[in-house]
Each structure stands twice: as C-alpha cells, then as structure tokens.
C-alpha positions as a Markdown table, in Angstrom:
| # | Residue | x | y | z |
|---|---|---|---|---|
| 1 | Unk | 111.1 | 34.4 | 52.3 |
| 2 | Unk | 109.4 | 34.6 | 55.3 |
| 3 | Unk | 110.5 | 34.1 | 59.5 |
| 4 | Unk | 109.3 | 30.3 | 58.1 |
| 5 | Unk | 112.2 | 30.0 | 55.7 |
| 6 | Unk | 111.4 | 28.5 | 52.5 |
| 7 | Unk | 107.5 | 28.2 | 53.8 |
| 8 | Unk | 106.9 | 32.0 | 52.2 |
| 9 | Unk | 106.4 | 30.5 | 48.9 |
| 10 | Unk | 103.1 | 29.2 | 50.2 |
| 11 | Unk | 101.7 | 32.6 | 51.1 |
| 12 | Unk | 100.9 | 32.9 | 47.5 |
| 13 | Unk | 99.4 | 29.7 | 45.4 |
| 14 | Unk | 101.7 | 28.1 | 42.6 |
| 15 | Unk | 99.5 | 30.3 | 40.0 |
| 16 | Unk | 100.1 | 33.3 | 41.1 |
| 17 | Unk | 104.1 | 33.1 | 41.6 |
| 18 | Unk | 104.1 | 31.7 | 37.9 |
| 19 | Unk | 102.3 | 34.8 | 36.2 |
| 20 | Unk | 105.5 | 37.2 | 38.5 |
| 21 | Unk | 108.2 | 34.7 | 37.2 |
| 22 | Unk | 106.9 | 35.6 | 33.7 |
| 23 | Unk | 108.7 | 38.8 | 34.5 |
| 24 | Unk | 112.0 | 37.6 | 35.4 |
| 25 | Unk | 114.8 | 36.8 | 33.7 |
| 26 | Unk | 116.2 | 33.1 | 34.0 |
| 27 | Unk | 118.6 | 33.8 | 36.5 |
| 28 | Unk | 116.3 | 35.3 | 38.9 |
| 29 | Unk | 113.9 | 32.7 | 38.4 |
| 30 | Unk | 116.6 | 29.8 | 39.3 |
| 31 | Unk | 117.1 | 31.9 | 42.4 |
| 32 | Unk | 113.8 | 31.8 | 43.4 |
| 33 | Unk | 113.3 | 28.4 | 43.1 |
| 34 | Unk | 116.5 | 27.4 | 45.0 |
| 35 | Unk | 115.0 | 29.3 | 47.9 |
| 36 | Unk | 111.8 | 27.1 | 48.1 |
| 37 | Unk | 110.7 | 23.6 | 47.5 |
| 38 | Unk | 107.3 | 24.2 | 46.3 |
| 39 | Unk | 108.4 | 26.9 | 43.7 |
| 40 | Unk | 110.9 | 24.1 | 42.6 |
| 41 | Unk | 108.2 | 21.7 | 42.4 |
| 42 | Unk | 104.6 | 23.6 | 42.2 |
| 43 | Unk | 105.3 | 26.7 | 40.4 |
| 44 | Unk | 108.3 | 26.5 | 37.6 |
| 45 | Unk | 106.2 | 23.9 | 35.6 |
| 46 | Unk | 103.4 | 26.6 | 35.5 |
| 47 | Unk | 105.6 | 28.9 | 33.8 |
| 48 | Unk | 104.7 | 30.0 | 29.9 |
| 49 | Unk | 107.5 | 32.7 | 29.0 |
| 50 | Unk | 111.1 | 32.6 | 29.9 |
| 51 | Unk | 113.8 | 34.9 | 28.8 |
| 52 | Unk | 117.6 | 33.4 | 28.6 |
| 53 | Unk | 120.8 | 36.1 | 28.8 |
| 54 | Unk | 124.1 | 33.8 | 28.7 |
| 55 | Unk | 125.0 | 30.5 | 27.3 |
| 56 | Unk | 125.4 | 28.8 | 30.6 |
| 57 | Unk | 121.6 | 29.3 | 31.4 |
| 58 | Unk | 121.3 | 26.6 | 28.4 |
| 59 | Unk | 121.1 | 24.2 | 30.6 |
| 60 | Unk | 119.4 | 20.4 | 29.1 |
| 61 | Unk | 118.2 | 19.1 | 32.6 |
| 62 | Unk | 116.9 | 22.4 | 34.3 |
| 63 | Unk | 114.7 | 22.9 | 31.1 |
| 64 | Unk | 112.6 | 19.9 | 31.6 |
| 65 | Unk | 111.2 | 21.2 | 34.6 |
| 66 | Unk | 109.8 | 24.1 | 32.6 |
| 67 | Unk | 106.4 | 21.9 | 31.4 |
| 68 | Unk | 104.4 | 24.8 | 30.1 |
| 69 | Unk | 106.7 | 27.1 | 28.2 |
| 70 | Unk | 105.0 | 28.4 | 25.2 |
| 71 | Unk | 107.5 | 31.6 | 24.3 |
| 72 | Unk | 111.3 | 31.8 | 24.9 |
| 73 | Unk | 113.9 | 34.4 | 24.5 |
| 74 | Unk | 117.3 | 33.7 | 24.3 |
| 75 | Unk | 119.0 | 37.2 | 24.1 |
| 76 | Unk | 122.6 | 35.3 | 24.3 |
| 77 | Unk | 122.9 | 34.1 | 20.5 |
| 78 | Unk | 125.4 | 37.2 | 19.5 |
| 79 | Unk | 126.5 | 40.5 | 20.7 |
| 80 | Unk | 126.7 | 43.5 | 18.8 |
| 81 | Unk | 128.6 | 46.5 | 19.0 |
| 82 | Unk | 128.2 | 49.9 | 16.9 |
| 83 | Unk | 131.2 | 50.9 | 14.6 |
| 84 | Unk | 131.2 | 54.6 | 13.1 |
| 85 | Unk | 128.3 | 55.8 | 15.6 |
| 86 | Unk | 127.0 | 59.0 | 14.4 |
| 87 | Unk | 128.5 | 59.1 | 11.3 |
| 88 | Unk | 126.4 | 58.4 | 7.8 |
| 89 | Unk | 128.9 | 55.1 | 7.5 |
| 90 | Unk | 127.4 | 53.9 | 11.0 |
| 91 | Unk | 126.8 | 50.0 | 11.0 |
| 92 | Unk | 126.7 | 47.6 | 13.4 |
| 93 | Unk | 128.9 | 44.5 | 13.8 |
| 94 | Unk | 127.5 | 41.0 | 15.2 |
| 95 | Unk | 129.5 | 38.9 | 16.9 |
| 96 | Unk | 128.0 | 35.4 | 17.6 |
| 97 | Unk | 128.7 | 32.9 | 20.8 |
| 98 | Unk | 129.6 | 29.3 | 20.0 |
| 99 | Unk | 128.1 | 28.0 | 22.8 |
| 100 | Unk | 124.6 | 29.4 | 22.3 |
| 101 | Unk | 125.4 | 28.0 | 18.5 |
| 102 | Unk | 126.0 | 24.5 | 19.7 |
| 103 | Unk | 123.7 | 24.3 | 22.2 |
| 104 | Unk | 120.5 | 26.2 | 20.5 |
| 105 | Unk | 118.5 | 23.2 | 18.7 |
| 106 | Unk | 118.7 | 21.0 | 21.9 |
| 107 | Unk | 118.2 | 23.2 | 24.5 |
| 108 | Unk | 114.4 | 24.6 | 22.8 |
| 109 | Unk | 113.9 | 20.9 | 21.7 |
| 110 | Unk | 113.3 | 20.1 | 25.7 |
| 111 | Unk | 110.4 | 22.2 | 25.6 |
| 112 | Unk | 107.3 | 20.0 | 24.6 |
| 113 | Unk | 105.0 | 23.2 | 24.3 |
| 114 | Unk | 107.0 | 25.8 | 22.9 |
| 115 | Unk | 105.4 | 28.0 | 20.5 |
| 116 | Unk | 107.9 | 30.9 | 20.1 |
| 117 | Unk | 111.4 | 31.0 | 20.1 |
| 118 | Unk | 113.2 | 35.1 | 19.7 |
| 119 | Unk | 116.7 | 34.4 | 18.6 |
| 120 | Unk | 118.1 | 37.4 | 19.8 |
| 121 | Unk | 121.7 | 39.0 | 21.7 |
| 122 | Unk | 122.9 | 42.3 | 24.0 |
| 123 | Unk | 124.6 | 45.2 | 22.8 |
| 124 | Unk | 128.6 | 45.7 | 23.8 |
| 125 | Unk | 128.0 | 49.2 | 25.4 |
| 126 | Unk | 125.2 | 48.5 | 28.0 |
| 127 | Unk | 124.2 | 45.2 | 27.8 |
| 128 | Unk | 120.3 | 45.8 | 26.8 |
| 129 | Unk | 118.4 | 43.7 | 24.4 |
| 130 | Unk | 119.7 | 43.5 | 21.0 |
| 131 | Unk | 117.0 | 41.5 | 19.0 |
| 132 | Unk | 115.9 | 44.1 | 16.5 |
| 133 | Unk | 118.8 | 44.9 | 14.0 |
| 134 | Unk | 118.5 | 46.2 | 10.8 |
| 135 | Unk | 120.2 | 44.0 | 8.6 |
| 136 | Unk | 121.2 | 46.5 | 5.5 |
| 137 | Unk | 123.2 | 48.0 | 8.7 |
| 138 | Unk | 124.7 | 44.9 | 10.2 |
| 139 | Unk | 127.8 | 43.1 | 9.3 |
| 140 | Unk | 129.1 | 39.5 | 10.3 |
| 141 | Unk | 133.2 | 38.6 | 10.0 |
| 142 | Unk | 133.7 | 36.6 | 7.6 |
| 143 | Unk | 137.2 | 35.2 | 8.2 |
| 144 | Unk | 138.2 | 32.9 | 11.3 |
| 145 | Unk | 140.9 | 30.5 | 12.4 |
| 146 | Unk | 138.7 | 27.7 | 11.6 |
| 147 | Unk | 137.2 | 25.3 | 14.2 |
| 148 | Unk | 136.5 | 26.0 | 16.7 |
| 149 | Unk | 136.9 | 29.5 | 16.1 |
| 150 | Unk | 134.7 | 29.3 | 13.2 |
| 151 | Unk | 134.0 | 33.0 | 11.8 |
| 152 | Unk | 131.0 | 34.6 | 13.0 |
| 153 | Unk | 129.4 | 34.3 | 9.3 |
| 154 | Unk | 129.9 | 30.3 | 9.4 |
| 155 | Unk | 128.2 | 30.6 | 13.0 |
| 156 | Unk | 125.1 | 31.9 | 11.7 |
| 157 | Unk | 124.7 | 29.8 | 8.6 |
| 158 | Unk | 125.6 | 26.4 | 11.1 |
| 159 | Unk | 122.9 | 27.8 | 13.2 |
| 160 | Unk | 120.3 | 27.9 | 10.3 |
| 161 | Unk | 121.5 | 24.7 | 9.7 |
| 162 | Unk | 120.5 | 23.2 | 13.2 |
| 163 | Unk | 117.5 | 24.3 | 12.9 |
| 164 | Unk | 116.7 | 22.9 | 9.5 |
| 165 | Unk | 118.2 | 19.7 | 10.9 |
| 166 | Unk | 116.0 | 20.5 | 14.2 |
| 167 | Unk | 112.8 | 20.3 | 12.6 |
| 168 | Unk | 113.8 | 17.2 | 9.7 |
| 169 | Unk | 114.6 | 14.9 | 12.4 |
| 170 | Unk | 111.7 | 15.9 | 14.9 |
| 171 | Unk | 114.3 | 17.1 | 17.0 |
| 172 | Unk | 112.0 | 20.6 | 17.3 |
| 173 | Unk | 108.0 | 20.4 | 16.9 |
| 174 | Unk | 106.6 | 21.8 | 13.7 |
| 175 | Unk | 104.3 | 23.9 | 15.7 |
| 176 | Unk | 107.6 | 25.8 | 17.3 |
| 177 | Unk | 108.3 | 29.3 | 15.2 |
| 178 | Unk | 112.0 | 30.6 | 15.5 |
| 179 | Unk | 112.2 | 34.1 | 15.1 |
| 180 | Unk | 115.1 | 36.6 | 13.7 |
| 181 | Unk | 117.3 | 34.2 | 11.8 |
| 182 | Unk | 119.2 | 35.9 | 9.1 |
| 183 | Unk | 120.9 | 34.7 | 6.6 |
| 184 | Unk | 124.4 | 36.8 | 6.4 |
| 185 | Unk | 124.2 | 36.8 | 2.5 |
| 186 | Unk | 120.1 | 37.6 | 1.8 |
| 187 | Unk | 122.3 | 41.7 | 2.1 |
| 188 | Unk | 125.4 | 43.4 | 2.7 |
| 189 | Unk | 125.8 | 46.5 | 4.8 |
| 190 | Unk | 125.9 | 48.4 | 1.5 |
| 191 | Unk | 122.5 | 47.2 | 0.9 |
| 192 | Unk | 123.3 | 44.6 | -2.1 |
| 193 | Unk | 122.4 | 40.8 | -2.2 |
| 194 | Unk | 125.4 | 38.6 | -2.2 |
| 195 | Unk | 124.1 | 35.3 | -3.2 |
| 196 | Unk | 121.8 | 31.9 | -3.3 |
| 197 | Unk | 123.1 | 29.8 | -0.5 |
| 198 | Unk | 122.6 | 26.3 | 0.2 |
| 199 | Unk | 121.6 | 26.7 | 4.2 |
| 200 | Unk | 118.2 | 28.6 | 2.5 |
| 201 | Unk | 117.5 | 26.7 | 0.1 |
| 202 | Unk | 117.5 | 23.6 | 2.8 |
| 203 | Unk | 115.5 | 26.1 | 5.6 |
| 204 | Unk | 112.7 | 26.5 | 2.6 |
| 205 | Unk | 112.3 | 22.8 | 1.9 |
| 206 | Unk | 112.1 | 21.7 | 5.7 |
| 207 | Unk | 110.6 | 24.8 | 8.0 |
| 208 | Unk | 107.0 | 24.4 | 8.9 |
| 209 | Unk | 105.1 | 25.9 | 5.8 |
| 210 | Unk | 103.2 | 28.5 | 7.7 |
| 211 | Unk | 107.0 | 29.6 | 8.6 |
| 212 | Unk | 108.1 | 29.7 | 5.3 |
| 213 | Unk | 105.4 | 31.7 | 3.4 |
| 214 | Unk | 106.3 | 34.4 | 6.3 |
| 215 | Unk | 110.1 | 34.3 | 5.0 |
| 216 | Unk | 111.7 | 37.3 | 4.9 |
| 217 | Unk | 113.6 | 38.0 | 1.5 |
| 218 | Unk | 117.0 | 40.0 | 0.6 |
| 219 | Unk | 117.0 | 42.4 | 3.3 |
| 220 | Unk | 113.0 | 42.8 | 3.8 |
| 221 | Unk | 113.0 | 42.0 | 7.4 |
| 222 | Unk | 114.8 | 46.2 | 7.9 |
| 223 | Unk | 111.0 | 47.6 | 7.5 |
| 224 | Unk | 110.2 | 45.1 | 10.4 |
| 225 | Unk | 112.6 | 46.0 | 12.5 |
| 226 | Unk | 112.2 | 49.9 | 12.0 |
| 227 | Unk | 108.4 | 49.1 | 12.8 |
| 228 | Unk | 109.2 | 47.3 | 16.1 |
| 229 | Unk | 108.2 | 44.1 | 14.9 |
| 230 | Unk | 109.7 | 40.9 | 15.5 |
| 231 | Unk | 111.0 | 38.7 | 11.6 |
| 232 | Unk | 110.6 | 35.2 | 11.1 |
| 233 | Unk | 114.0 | 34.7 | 8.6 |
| 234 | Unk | 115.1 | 36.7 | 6.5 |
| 235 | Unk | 117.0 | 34.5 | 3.8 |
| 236 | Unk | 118.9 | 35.2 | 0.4 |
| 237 | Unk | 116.9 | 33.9 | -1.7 |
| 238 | Unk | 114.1 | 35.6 | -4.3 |
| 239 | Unk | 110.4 | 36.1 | -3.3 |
| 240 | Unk | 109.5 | 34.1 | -6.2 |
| 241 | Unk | 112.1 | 31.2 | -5.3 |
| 242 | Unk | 110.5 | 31.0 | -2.0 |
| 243 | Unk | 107.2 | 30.7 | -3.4 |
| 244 | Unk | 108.7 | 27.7 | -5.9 |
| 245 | Unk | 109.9 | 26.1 | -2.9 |
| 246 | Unk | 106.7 | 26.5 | -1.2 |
| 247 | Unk | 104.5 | 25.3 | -4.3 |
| 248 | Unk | 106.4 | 22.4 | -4.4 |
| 249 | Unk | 105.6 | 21.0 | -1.1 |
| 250 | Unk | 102.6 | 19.1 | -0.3 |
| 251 | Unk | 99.9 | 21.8 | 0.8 |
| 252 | Unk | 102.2 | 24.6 | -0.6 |
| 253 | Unk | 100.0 | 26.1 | -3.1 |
| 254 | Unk | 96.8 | 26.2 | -0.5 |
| 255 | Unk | 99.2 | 28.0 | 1.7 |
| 256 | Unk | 100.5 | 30.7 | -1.8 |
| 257 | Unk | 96.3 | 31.0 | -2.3 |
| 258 | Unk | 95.3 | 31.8 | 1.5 |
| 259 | Unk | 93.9 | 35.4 | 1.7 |
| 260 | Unk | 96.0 | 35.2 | 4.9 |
| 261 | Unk | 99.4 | 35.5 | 2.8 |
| 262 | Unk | 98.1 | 38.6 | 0.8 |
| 263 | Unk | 96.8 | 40.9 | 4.1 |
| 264 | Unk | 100.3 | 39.4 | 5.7 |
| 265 | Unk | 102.4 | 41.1 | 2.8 |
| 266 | Unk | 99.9 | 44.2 | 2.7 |
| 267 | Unk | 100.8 | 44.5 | 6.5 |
| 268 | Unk | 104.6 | 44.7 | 6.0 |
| 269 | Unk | 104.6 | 48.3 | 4.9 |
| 270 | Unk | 106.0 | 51.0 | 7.1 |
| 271 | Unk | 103.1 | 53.0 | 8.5 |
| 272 | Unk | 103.6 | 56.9 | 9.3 |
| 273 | Unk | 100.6 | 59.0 | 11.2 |
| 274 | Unk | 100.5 | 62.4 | 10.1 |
| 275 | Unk | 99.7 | 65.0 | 12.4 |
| 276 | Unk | 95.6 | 65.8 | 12.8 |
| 277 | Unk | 94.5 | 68.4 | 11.2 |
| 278 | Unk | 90.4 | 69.3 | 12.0 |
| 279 | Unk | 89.3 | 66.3 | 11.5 |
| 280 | Unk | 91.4 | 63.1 | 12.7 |
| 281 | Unk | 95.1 | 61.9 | 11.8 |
| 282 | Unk | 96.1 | 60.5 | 8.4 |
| 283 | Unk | 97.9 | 57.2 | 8.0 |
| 284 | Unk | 100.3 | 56.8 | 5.0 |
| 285 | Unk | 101.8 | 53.0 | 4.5 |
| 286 | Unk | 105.5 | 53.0 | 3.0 |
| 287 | Unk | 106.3 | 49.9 | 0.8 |
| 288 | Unk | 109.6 | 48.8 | -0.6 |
| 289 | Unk | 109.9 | 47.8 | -4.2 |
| 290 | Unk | 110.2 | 44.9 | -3.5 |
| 291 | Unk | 107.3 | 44.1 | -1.1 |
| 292 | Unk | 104.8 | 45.8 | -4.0 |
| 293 | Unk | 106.2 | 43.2 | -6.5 |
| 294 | Unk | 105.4 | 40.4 | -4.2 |
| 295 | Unk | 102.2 | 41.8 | -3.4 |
| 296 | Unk | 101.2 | 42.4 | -7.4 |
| 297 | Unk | 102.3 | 38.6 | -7.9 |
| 298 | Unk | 100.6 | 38.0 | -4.8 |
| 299 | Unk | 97.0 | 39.6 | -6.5 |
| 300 | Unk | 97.6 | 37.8 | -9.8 |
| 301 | Unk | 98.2 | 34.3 | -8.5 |
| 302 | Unk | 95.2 | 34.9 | -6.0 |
| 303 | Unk | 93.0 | 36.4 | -8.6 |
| 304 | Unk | 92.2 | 39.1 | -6.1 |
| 305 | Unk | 89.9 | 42.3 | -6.6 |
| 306 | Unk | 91.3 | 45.1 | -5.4 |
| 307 | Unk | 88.4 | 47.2 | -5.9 |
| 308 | Unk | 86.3 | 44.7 | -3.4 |
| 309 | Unk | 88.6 | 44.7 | -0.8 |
| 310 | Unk | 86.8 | 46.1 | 2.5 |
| 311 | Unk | 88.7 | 48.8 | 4.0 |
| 312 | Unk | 89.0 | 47.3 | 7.5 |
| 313 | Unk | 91.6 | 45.0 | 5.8 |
C-alpha cells in the first residue's frame, strides 16, 4: 500500500503480483486482496499454485475466483505427532480433521483447471509441513465414538471414498491427480499388510488410469518418501491386482504395455551417490522386493530387452 491507499496494487501489473502470490500461503494472499480492488479482481484469477493450512480456508465461494489454479496444497488434511522419538520403536501417529474430510472433494472440484492436488497436514511440535510420511512408520486410531467422531482410520478410507465418488460423478476432472492418499491397511507400523479393502478396490476401478498404473502398493510409497518425492496412493492391494483392475478397463492394457510404466517402476528405486574417487561419483539404485517383482512382470508382459535398453534410460 501506497500514500494512494489501495492504488499501490497498480504500481505493478496483475502478472507480476500473481507470480509473488504463488509464494504465499492462502491466508496472506486473502489479505492482499482485501487491501486492493484490482488484486481482488485483476490478479487472484491469474494465480496457478495455492497452498491451503486450515480447514476454514476451504472456503466454496472464494475458490471460484481462483480461475487458473493448476496445483494446490492443502497441508490441513491431518496432523501428526511423533511417539517414542529417538527410540528404535519411534513412529508417528496421524490424526485427521473432519472438516478438511467433509469438505475435500468440493472444495478442489471448484477448480476448473486443477492439475495437482498434495493431500498433505503439519506436525504437532512446530507446525511445518507434514506431507511426506513414511507409512511403515505411521499409525492411524482405529477406535472412535462413532459419528461424528468417526476414528481417524474411518476418516481416511471416507476420504478415499470421496474421491472415488469425486471422479465417478464428474464432481472432479479426470485430468486432476491427487497426491499422498494412503490407504491405512496397504501396512502396519510393524511393516505387515493387513488386508484387501473395498475403498481400493473402488479407487482402482474409477481413478483416471494414468493415476492408477502409478499406484502405490503395500507400503511402496516409504522409498518415495525417503527420496523426497511426492506418491500418488499407496493402496492395500497386490501389484498384480492392480494391474487386473487396470487390464480390465477400456485402454487398460495399452496403459500395462507403455514403455512409460516400465522406466516409471525402474525410477522408484532409492538412489545413493558414492563418494568420487579419481574419476567421477558412482550411483547405486536400491530396490525393494517388491518393486523388482513388479518390474520382472513388468519386462515379461512388455516383452522388453534388457540388453537393448540405452543407458540414458
């Protein structure tokens, strides 16, 4: 703001004030707004990324003014805290929010250009962003009151639920991704796989496809998250009940025979640098069990070389 009052915003064109708000938090960028007409009017429809921290922000009306949001963060699905820190038995407990529950589905269906979504929360102790959690190390309570104090385990699967419903009624684009979804049975803190659940097996029929083959399974998604990359669902169910799922759908086995699925699963591996020695660095690539069984079916059902394989991929 300026001696002119809400005039300030004009010192700068509607283009430039957008690519700044891509740096703020929602809050800040409500403030902003508030404070000048022609941010209000001008420059929030120019924005493409906005980041959401509480449940209120989940606001139905204010969204539609957000025209060109292509990736959203919504850090206020859950909190977590750390139980045993330090200790080998150290996990991490997850605590969802109703409200961001209930109000999920509609409030990134009022964006006509999403792309992205980051299902995400804040930790207890300092409030920073809590988006990346191993889930071999994360546990969800599974006893409540009933509703509307609903356990937090029930909150997740009626979360992955909305969204199934989401994209079968239209009520979300099939060109939106939503990112870190887990389901609270694909693994146990004590690393073991608890069951098939129905909530998965309806996600597997109904997410886009391109979503589906990039399905986390049983726990996988942990050698994301150590790498510092973001998961698309990591669900219960097998790698090669996924891929049945998949086959089944119109286009499915084109998407199971895209060289794109087999370089997607080679990148999944945990990748350490070794220190130089007189030469340059070596790079060593960790895979699960798991992941190498999914890649050998992956090579057989492709018919796949490996020998011809360039080493740029």
């Amino acid at each position: 703001r300026t001696e002119h009052g809400s005039q300030g915003a004009d010192l700068a064109p509607p283009e430039v004030w957008a690519q700044i708000f891509d740096f703020l938090d929602f809050q800040s960028v409500l403030q902003c707004c508030a404070c000048s007409s022609s941010m209000l009017k001008d420059t929030m429809p120019l924005l493409t990324t906005l980041t959401v921290n509480t449940s209120n922000e989940m606001n139905l009306t204010i969204a539609r003014r957000f025209r060109d949001i292509a990736s959203l963060a919504i850090n206020s699905v859950y909190t977590v805290s750390i139980e045993d820190a330090e200790t080998p038995e150290e996990f991490y407990v997850v605590n969802m929010k109703r409200l961001a529950v209930c109000r999920f589905v509609p409030f990134i269906g009022r964006f006509d250009k999403l792309k992205a979504v980051e299902v995400g929360g804040t930790m207890d102790e300092d409030g920073s962003v809590a988006n990346l959690i191993p889930l071999t190390t994360s546990y969800l309570w599974e006893e409540g009151e009933g509703y509307p104090h609903l356990a937090d385990r029930d909150l997740m699967l009626l979360l992955i639920d909305n969204v199934t419903e989401g994209y079968k009624s239209g009520a979300l684009s099939r060109d939106t991704t939503v990112l870190g979804l887990w389901c609270p049975d694909a693994k146990d803190r004590r690393g073991q796989n608890v069951s098939n659940c129905g909530a998965c097996k309806a996600a597997a029929k109904a997410y886009p496809l391109e979503c589906v083959s990039r399905f986390d399974s049983r726990g996988s998604s942990t050698s994301e998250v150590l790498s510092g990359r973001s998961f698309f669902y990591d669900c219960c169910l097998s790698r090669s009940q996924i891929d049945g799922f998949i086959e089944e759908r119109p286009g499915g086995k084109e998407v199971l025979e895209h060289e794109d699925r087999f370089l997607l699963l080679l990148s999944r591996g945990r990748r350490f640098e070794l220190p130089p020695d007189d030469k340059e660095s070596l790079h060593i690539v960790e895979y699960t069990e798991t992941l190498l069984e999914d890649i050998s079916r992956a090579i057989a059902n492709m018919g796949i070389n490996k020998k011809s394989l360039s080493a740029s991929k």
